[in-house]
C-alpha positions as CSV (number, residue, x, y, z in Angstrom):
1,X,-38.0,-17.2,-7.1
2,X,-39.9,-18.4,-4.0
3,X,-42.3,-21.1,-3.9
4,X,-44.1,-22.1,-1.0
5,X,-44.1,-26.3,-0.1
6,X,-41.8,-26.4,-3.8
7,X,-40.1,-29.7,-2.5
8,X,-43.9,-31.5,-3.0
9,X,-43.9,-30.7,-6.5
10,X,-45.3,-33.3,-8.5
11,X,-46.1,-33.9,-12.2
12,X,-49.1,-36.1,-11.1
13,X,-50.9,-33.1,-10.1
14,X,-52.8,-31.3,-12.1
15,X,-55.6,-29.4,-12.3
16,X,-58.0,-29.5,-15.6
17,X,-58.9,-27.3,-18.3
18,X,-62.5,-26.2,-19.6
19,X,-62.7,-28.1,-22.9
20,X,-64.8,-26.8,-25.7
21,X,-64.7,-29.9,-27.2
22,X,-64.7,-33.8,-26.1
23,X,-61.1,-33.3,-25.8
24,X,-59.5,-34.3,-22.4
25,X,-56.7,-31.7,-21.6
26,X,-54.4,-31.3,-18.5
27,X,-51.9,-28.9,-16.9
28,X,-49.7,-30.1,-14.2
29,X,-48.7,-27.7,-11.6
30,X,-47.2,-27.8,-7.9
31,X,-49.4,-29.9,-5.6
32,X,-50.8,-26.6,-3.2
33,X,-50.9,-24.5,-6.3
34,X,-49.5,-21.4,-3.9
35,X,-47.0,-19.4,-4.9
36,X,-45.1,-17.1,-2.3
37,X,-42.7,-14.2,-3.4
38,X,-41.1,-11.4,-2.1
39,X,-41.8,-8.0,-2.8
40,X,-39.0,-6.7,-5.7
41,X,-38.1,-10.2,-6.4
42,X,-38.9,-12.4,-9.8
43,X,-40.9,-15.0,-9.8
44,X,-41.6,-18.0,-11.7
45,X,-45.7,-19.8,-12.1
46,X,-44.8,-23.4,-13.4
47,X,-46.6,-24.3,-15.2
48,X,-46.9,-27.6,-18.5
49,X,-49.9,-28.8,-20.3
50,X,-51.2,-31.8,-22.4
51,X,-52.9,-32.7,-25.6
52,X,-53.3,-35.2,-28.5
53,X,-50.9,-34.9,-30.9
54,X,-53.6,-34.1,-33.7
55,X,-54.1,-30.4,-32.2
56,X,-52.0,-27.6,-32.9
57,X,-51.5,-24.6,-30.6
58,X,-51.7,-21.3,-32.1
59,X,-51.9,-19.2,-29.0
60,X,-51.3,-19.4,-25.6
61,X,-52.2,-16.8,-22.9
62,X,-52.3,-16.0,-19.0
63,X,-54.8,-13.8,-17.1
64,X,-55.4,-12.9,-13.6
65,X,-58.1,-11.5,-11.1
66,X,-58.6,-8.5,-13.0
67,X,-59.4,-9.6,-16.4
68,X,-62.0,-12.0,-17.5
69,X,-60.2,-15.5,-17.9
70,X,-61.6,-16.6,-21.5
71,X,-62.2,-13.0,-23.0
72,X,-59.4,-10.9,-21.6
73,X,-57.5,-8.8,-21.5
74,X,-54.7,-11.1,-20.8
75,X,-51.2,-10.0,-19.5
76,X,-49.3,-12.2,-21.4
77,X,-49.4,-14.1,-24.3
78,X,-47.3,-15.8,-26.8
79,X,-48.1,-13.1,-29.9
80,X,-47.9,-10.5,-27.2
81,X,-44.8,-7.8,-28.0
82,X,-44.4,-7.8,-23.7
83,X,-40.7,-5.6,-23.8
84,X,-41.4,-2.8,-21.5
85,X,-44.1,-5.2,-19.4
86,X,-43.0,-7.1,-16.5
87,X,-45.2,-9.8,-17.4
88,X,-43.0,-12.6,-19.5
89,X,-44.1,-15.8,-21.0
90,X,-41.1,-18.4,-20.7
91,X,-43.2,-21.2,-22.4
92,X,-43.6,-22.6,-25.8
93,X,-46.5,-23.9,-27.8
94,X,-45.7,-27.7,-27.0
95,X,-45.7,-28.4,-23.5
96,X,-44.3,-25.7,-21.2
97,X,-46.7,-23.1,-20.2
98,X,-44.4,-21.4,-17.6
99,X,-45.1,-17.5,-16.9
100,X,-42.7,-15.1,-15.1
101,X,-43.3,-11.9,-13.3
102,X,-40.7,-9.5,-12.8
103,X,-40.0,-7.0,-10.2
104,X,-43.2,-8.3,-8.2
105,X,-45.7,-5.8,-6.6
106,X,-47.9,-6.0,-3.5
107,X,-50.9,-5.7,-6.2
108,X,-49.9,-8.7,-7.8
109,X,-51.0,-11.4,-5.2
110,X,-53.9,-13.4,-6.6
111,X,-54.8,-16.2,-8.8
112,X,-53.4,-16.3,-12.3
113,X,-55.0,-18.8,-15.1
114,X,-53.7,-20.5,-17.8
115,X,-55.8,-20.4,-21.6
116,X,-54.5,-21.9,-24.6
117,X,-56.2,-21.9,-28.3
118,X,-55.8,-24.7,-30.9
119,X,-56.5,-25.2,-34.5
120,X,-59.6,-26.6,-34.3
121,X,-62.9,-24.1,-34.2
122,X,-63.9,-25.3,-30.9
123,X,-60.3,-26.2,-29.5
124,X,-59.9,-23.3,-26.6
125,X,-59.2,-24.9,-22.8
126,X,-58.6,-22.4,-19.9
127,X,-57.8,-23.8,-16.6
128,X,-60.5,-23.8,-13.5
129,X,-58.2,-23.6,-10.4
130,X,-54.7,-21.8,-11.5
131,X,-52.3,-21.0,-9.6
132,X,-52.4,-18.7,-6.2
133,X,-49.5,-16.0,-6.5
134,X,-48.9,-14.5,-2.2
135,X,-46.6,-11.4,-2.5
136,X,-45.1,-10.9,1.5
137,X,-42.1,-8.1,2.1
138,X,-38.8,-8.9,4.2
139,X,-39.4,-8.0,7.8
140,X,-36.7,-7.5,10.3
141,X,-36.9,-8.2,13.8
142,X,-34.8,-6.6,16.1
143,X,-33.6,-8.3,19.7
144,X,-32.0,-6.0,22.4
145,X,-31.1,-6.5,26.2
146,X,-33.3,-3.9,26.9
147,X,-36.7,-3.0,24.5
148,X,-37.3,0.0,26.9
149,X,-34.0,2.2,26.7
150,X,-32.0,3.6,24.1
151,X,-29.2,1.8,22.6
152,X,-26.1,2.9,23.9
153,X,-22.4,2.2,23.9
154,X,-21.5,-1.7,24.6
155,X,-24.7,-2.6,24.3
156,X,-25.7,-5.7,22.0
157,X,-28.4,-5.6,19.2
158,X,-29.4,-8.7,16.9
159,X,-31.5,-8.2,13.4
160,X,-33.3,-11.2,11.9
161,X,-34.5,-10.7,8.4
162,X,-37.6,-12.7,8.1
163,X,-39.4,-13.8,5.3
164,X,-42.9,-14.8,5.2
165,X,-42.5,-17.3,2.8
166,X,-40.2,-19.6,4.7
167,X,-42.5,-20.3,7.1
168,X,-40.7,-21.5,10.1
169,X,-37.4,-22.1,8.5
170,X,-34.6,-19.1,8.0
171,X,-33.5,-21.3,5.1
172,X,-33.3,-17.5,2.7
173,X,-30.4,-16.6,1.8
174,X,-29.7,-13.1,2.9
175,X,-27.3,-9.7,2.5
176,X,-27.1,-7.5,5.4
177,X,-26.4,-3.5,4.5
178,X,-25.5,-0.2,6.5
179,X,-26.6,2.9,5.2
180,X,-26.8,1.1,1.4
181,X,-23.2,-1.0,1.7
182,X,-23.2,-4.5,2.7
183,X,-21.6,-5.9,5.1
184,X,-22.7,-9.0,5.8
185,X,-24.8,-12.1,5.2
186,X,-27.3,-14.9,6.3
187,X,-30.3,-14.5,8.2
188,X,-29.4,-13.1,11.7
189,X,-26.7,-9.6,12.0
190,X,-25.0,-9.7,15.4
191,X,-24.3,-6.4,16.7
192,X,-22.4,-7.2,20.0
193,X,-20.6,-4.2,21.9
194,X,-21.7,-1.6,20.0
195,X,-20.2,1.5,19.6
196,X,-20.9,5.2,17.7
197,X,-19.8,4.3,14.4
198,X,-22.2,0.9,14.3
199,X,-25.2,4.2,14.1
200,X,-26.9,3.6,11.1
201,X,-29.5,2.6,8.7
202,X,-29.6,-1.3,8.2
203,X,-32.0,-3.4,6.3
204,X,-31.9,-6.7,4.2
205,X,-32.5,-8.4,0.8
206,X,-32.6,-11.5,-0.8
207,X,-28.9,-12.1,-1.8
208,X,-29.8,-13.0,-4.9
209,X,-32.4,-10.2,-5.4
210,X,-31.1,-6.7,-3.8
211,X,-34.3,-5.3,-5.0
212,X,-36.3,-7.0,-2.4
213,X,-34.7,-4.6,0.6
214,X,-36.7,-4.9,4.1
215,X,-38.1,-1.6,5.7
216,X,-35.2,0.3,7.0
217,X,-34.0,0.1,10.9
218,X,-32.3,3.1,12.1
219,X,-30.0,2.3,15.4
220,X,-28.6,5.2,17.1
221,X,-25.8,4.5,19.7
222,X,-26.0,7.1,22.3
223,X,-22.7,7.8,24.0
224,X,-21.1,10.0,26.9
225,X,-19.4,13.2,25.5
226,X,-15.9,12.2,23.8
227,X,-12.8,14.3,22.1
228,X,-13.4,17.0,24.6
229,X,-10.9,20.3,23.4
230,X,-10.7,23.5,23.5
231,X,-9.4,25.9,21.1
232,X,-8.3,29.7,21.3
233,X,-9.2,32.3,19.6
234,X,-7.1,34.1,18.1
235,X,-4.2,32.5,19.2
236,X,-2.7,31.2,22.3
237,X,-0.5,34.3,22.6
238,X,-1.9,37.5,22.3
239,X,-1.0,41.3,22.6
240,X,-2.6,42.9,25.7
241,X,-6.2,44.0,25.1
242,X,-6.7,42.0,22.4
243,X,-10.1,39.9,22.5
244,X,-9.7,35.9,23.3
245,X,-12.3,33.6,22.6
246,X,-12.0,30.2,24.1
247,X,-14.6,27.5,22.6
248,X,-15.5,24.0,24.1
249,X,-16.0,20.6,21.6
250,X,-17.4,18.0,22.1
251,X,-19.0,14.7,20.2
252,X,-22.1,13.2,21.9
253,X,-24.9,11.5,21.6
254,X,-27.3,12.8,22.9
255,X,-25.6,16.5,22.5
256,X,-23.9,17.5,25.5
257,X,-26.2,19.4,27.6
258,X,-24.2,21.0,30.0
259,X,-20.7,22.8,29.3
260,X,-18.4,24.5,32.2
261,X,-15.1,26.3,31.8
262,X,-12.7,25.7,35.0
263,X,-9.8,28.3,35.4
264,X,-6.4,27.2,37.8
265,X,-5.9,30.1,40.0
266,X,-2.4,29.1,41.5
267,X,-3.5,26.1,43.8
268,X,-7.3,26.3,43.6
269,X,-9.8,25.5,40.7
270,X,-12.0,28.1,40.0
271,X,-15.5,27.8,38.0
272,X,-16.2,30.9,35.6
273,X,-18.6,30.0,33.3
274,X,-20.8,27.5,31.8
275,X,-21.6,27.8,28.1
276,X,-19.4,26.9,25.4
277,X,-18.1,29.6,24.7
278,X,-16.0,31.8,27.2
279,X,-14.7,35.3,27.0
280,X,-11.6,35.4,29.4
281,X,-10.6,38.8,30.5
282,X,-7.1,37.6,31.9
283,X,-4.7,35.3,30.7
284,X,-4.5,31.8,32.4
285,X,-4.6,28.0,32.1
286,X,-8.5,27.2,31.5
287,X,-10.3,23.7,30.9
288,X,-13.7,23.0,30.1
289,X,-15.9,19.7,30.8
290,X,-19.0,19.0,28.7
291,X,-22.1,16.4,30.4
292,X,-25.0,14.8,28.8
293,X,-26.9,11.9,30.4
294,X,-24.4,9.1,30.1
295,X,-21.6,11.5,31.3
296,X,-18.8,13.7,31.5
297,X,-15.6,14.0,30.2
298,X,-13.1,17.1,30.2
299,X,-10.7,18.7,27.9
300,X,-6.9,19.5,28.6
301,X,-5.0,22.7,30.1
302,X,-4.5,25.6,28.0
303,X,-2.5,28.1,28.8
304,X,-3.2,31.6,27.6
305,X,-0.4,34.2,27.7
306,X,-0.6,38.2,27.2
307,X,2.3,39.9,25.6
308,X,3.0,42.6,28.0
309,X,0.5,42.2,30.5
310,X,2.9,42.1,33.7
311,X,4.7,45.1,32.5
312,X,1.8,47.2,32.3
313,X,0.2,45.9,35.7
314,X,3.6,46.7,37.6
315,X,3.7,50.2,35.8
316,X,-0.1,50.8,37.1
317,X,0.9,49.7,40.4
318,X,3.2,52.8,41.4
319,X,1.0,55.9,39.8
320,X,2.2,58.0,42.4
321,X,6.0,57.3,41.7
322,X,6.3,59.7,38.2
323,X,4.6,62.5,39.5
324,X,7.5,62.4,42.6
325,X,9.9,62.2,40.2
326,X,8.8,65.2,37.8
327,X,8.7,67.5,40.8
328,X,12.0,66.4,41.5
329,X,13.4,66.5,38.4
330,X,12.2,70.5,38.0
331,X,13.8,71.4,41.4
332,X,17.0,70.5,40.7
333,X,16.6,73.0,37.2
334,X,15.9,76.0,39.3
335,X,18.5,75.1,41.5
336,X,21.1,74.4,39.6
337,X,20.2,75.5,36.2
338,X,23.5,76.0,34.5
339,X,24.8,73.0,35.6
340,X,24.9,69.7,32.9
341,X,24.5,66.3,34.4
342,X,24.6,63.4,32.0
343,X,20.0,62.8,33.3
344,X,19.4,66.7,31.5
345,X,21.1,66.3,28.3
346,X,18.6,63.8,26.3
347,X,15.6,66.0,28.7
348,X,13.2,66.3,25.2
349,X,13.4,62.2,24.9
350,X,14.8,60.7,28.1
351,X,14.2,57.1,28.8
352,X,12.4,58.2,32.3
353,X,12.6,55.2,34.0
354,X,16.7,55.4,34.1
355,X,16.8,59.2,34.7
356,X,14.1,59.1,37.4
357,X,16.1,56.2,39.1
358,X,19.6,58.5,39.4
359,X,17.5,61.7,40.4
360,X,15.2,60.1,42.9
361,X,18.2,58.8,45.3
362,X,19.7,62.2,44.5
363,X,16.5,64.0,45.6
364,X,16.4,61.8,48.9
365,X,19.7,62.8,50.2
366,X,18.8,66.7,49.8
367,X,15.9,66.0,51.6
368,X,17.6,64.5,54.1
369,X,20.2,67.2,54.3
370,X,18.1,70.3,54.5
């Protein structure tokens, strides 16, 4: 409950009933006769009232702004069945008139009366100033370095919940949360030296009410790109010809805007591409760097090997050399073709490159002789 200037509460205020009779009644109440809650929270209208002992209540009721204050309706009252209502009187028919509200709404500021019926034909009293009921919600003020930038990495943010009915004291008790959970309390949250994982949703409630959560402030930390990798596609040893895909991660905020893949070409750094995905054609130590507006960072060396590559390049080199070596190979059948040697006897499935060796430096020295 929240009461505004509660500490000047004093029985010897009051303010008075109508009487329908020569009957002096009175209700005490708090000296302003304001009433301040917060939006969600429960709220208490003290409230006590006097009369001679030869009078005996038989009903007692409370209205406010929207129904007539001796004819109803009323929104709660001592026959009333009020389960299901948030309207509850916590009174009696002797002295205490106290009503509570529950779960208070915006809709529910306004002045709320007090009307009581006796015994006697004439013996109904309904008070003429009642009680002022203010309904406020929790605010939050936020306090940065800098109101005209983003919040970013290191920087330093404090929230202050605020509530109206305080005044100029934070003398609330509060609970701090993050994205629903709390973590902390009292009035002011100190973010100092932010970092990505304070991003979030934050807002505040009476600790004694979670219902009465502020609006919700949403603080995203912007950072330079980190946990730059890459990773290769389908592995980082492949057959020749096989397809490699070579993709570039990154977490930032805001998203990296700018990727570029770097290859080491023996003792210079080459640039070959700038998306985040590359398509090598060779195999090769690669790297990648990714930028966004609070800066770069870039991955590791990885090294991508083809199976077989450098045989088939040094094969493709000498083109020339296996057609030298056939022609050879059929002069020596015409010229000597009865003759055996141990290059002619596996002929249908030779292992060429062992064969043409022998025959080539055979084939040389004929040449060199004729």
């Amino acid at each position: 409950m929240q009461r505004c200037n509660n500490a000047n509460f004093n029985p010897k205020h009051f303010y008075t009933l109508i009487p329908f009779s020569n009957i002096y009644v009175s209700v005490t109440s708090s000296a302003s006769q304001d009433i301040c809650a917060v939006k969600g929270s429960s709220v208490v209208i003290p409230c006590s009232f006097y009369y001679p002992k030869n009078l005996r209540v038989m009903r007692v009721m409370w209205g406010d702004k929207r129904a007539h204050v001796i004819d109803g309706p009323f929104i709660s009252e001592s026959e009333m069945n009020e389960s299901g209502t948030r309207f509850e009187y916590i009174g009696n028919k002797q002295h205490n008139c106290s009503f509570k509200i529950h779960n208070v709404e915006n809709n529910d500021t306004g002045k709320y009366v007090f009307r009581f019926i006796t015994d006697t034909e004439k013996g109904k009293y309904t008070g003429t100033t009642g009680s002022t009921l203010k309904v406020v919600d929790l605010n939050v003020l936020v306090t940065k370095p800098n109101e005209n930038r983003a919040t970013k990495e290191g920087d330093s943010v404090n929230l202050t919940c605020i509530n109206d009915c305080d005044g100029d004291h934070l003398s609330s008790a509060f609970t701090w949360f993050n994205n629903g959970e709390p973590i902390n309390e009292g009035p002011v949250l100190y973010l100092s030296t932010m970092s990505s994982t304070d991003s979030g949703n934050y807002s505040c409630s009476l600790k004694t009410h979670t219902g009465t959560a502020s609006r919700v402030i949403n603080i995203h930390v912007e950072y330079g790109p980190k946990n730059t990798s890459v990773s290769v596609r389908p592995s980082m040893e492949v057959e020749a010809g096989t397809n490699i895909t070579l993709i570039c991660s990154s977490h930032a905020n805001p998203p990296v805007e700018d990727y570029t893949w770097f290859k080491i070409d023996e003792s210079h750094v080459l640039d070959v591409g700038h998306q985040p995905v590359l398509f090598p054609a060779n195999g090769g130590q690669y790297f990648c760097s990714a930028t966004n507006k609070h800066g770069s960072e870039i991955s590791s060396v990885v090294t991508v090997k083809v199976k077989g590559k450098l045989i088939f390049t040094h094969l493709s080199l000498f083109p020339g050399m296996f057609h030298s070596l056939f022609i050879c190979f059929r002069l020596k059948k015409r010229r000597t073709r009865a003759q055996e040697t141990n290059c002619e006897e596996d002929s249908e499935n030779a292992v060429y490159v062992t064969m043409n060796v022998c025959d080539a430096k055979q084939s040389k020295g004929r040449s060199q002789g004729e």
